[in-house]
Structures are given as C-alpha cells and as structure tokens.
C-alpha positions as a Markdown table, in Angstrom:
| # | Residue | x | y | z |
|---|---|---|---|---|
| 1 | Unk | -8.8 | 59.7 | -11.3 |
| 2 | Unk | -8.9 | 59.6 | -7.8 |
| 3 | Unk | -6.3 | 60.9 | -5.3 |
| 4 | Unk | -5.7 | 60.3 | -1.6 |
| 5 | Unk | -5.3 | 63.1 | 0.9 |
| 6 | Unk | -2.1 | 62.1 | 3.5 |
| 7 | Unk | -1.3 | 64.3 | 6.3 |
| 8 | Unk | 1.2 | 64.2 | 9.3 |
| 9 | Unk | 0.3 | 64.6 | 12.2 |
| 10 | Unk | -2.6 | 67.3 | 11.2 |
| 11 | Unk | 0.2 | 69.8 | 9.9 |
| 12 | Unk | 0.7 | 68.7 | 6.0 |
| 13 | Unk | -1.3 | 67.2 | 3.3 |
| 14 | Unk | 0.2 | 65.7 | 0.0 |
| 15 | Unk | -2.1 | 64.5 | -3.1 |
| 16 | Unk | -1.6 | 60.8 | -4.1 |
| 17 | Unk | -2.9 | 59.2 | -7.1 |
| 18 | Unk | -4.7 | 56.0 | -5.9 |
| 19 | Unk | -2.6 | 52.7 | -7.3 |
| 20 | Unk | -5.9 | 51.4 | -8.7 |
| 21 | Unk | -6.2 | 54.0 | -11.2 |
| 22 | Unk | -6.8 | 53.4 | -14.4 |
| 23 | Unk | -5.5 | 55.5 | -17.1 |
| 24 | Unk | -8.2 | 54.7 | -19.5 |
| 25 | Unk | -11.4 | 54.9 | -17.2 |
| 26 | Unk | -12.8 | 57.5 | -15.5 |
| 27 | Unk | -13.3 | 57.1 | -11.6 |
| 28 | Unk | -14.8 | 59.9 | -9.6 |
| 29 | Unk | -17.0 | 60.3 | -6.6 |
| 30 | Unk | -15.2 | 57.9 | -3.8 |
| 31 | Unk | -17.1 | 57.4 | -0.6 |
| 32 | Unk | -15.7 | 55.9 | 2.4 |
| 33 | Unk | -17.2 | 52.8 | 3.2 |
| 34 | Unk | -16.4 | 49.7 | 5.7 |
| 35 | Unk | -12.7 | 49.0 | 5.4 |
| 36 | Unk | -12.1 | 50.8 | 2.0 |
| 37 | Unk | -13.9 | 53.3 | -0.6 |
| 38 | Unk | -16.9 | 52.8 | -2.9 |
| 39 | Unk | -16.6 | 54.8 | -6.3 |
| 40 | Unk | -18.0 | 55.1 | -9.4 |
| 41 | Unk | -16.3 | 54.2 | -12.4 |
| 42 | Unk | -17.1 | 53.0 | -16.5 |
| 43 | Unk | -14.3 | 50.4 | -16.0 |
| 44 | Unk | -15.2 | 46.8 | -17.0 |
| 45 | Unk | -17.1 | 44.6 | -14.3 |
| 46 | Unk | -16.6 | 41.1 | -13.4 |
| 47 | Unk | -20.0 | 40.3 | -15.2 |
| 48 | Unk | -20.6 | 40.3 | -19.1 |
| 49 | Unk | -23.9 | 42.4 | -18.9 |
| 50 | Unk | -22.6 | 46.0 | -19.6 |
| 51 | Unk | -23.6 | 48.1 | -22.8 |
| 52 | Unk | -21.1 | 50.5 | -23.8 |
| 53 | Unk | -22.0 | 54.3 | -24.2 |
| 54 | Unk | -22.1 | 55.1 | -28.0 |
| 55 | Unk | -20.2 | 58.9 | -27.7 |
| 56 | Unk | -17.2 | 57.2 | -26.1 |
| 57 | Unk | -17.3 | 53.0 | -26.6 |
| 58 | Unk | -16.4 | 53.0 | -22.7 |
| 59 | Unk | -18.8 | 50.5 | -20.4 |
| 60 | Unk | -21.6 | 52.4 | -18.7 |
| 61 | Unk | -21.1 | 53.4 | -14.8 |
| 62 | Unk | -20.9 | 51.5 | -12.3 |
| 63 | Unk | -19.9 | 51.3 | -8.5 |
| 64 | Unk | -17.2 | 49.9 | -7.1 |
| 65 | Unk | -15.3 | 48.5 | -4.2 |
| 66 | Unk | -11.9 | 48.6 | -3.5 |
| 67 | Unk | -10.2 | 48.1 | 0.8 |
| 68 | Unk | -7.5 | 49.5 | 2.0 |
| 69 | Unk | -5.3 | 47.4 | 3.6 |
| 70 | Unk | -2.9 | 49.8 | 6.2 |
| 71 | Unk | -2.2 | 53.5 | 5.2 |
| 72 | Unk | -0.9 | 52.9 | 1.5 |
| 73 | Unk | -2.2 | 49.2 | 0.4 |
| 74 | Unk | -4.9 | 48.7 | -1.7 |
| 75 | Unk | -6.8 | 45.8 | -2.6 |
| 76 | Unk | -8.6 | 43.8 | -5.8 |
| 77 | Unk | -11.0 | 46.6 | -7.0 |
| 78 | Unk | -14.1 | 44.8 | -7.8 |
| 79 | Unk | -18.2 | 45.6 | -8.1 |
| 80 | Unk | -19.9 | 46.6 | -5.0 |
| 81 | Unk | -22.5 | 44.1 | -5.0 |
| 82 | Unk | -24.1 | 42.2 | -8.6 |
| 83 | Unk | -27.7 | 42.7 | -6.3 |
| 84 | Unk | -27.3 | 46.5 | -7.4 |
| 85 | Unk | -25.8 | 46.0 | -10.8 |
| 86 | Unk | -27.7 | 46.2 | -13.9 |
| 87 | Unk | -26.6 | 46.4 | -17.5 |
| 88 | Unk | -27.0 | 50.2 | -17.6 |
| 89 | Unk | -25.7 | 52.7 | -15.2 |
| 90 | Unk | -25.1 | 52.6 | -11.5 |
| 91 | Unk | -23.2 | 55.5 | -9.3 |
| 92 | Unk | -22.2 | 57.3 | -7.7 |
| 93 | Unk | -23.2 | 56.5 | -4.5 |
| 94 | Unk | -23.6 | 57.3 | -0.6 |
| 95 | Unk | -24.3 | 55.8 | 2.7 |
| 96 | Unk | -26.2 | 56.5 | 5.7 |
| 97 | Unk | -24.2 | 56.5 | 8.9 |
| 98 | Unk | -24.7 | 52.7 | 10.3 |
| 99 | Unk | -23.3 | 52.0 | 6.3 |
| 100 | Unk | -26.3 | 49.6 | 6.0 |
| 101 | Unk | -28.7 | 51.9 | 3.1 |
| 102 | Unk | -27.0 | 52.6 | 0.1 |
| 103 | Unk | -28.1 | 55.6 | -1.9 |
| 104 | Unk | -27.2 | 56.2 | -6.0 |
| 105 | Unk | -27.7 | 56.8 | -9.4 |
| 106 | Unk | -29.5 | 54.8 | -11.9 |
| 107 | Unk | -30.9 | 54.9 | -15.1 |
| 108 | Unk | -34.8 | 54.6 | -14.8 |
| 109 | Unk | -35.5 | 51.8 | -17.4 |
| 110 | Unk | -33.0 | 49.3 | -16.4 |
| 111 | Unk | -35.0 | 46.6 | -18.3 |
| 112 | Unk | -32.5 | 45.1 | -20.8 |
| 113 | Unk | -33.6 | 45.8 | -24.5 |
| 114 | Unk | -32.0 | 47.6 | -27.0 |
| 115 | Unk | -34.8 | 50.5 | -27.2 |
| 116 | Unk | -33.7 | 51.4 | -23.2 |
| 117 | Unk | -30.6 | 51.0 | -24.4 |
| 118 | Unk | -30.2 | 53.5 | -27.0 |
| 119 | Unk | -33.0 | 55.7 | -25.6 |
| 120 | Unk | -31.4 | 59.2 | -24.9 |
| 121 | Unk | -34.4 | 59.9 | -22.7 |
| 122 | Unk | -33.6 | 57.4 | -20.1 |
| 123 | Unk | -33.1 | 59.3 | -17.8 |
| 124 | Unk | -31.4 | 58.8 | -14.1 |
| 125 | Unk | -33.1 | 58.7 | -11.0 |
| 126 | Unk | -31.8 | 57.8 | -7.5 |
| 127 | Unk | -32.0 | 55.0 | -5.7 |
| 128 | Unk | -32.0 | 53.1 | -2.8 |
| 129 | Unk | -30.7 | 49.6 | -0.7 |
| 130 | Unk | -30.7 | 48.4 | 2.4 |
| 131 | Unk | -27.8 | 45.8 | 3.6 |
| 132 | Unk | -29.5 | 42.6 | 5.6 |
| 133 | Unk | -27.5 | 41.0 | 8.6 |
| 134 | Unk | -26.1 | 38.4 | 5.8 |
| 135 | Unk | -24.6 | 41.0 | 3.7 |
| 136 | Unk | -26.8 | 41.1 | 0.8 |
| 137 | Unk | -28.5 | 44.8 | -0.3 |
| 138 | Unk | -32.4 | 44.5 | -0.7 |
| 139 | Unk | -34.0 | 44.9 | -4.3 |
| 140 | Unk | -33.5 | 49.0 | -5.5 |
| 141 | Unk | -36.3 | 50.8 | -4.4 |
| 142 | Unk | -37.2 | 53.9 | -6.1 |
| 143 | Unk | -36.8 | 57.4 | -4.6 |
| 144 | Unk | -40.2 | 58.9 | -4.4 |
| 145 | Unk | -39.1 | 62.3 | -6.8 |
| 146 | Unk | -37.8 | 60.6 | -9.2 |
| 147 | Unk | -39.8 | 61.6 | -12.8 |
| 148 | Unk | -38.9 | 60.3 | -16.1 |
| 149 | Unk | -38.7 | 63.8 | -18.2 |
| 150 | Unk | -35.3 | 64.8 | -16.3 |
| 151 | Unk | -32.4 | 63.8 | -14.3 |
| 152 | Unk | -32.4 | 63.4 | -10.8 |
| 153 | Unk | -28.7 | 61.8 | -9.9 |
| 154 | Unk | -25.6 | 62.1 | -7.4 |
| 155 | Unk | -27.4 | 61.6 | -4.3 |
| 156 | Unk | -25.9 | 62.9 | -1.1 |
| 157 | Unk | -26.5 | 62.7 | 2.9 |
| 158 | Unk | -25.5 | 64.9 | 5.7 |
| 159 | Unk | -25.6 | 64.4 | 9.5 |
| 160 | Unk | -28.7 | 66.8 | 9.4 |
C-alpha cells in the first residue's frame, strides 16, 4: 500500500493511506514524477496483454501513473505509458532529474510465448527510456550489466 507523508508547517508528519489503494494489489515503490507519482503495482492495466503469476493468480507488475490534483486529490490511476508495457513485468521505476529518461525493471525475455512465460529463469534486468518533446518514451534500451543467469532490478539515481 502506499501512504502519503503530511506535515505542517515542517513541525508534524501524519501517515495517510493513498485513496487509490487497492486492497487486493500490491503497490510499492512510488516515485514522484510531473504532477503526480509513478509506482509499481500487479493491478490490472487498461490493456488485455498481462499474464498472471502462477504462485499468486495476481497480473504481473507494472508501472503506473496516478496526479495529484491539490494537497489531498487524486486522480484516475492508469499505465504510465503502453510504449513501456509488455505482457510480463515492468517496475518499479525512476527518473533522472529533467524527468525525461525513465529507468526500471523488466523481465529480459519479454517476447510473448508461453515458454518465457512460465520460464522461472527469466530473469529481470533494468532498463531504460527516454521521453521525446511529443511525449512518447523511446523503444527500452537495455542496461549494459544486465546478464541472463541473475537478477539485476529496482534501479535507482542519485544527484551524484
């Protein structure tokens, strides 16, 4: 779930739950990002595509948009972008400073047929986007590291 730190006037902080919770998905790693937060959360998508996980029948990962709309309003949660969705999983994510290069989690096989799909060994890698002046994110490339024996996932930047 994912909560919301409030404070007053830098002196108090209280823990909200986020209205766009769901009680039956899990949502974890929120970013901030333009007007609102990007997450990452197995919730159902707007497209038909996902594959479900077989230990727990939810919908694979993916990352997600929701804006906030003044200090306690929240808008229509909905997937980031469909140019960074695939039927596997996506998330969490992170963005440079200018927002414009996108950074996540995905598997490494994302071609869709059923041997990727049940394939324990398909393993995550991260990932990379780039936003273009129209708003569309470039084709994933591939970080350089990535290596299909192990998992290399949750990506992270920091001002250094």
């Amino acid at each position: 779930m994912l909560f919301c730190f409030i404070t007053t006037y830098g002196q108090d902080y209280s823990i909200v739950q986020l209205p766009f919770n769901s009680s039956y998905y899990d949502e974890f790693s929120p970013v901030y990002f333009e007007d609102g937060l990007v997450f990452c959360s197995n919730r159902k998508g707007e497209i038909f595509l996902n594959f479900t996980d077989d230990r727990s029948d939810k919908p694979l990962f993916n990352i997600f948009y929701v804006e906030q709309g003044g200090k306690t309003n929240w808008g229509k949660v909905s997937l980031l972008s469909k140019d960074l969705n695939t039927s596997f999983n996506e998330g969490p994510a992170t963005f440079n400073d200018r927002q414009n290069v996108v950074y996540f989690s995905r598997n490494l096989n994302v071609n869709r047929r059923i041997g990727n799909i049940i394939d324990r060994k398909n393993y995550l890698g991260i990932f990379y986007s780039k936003l273009d002046r129209e708003g569309n994110w470039s084709t994933p490339g591939a970080f350089q590291y990535n290596n299909p024996e192990y998992n290399l996932a949750h990506p992270s930047l920091s001002e250094d």
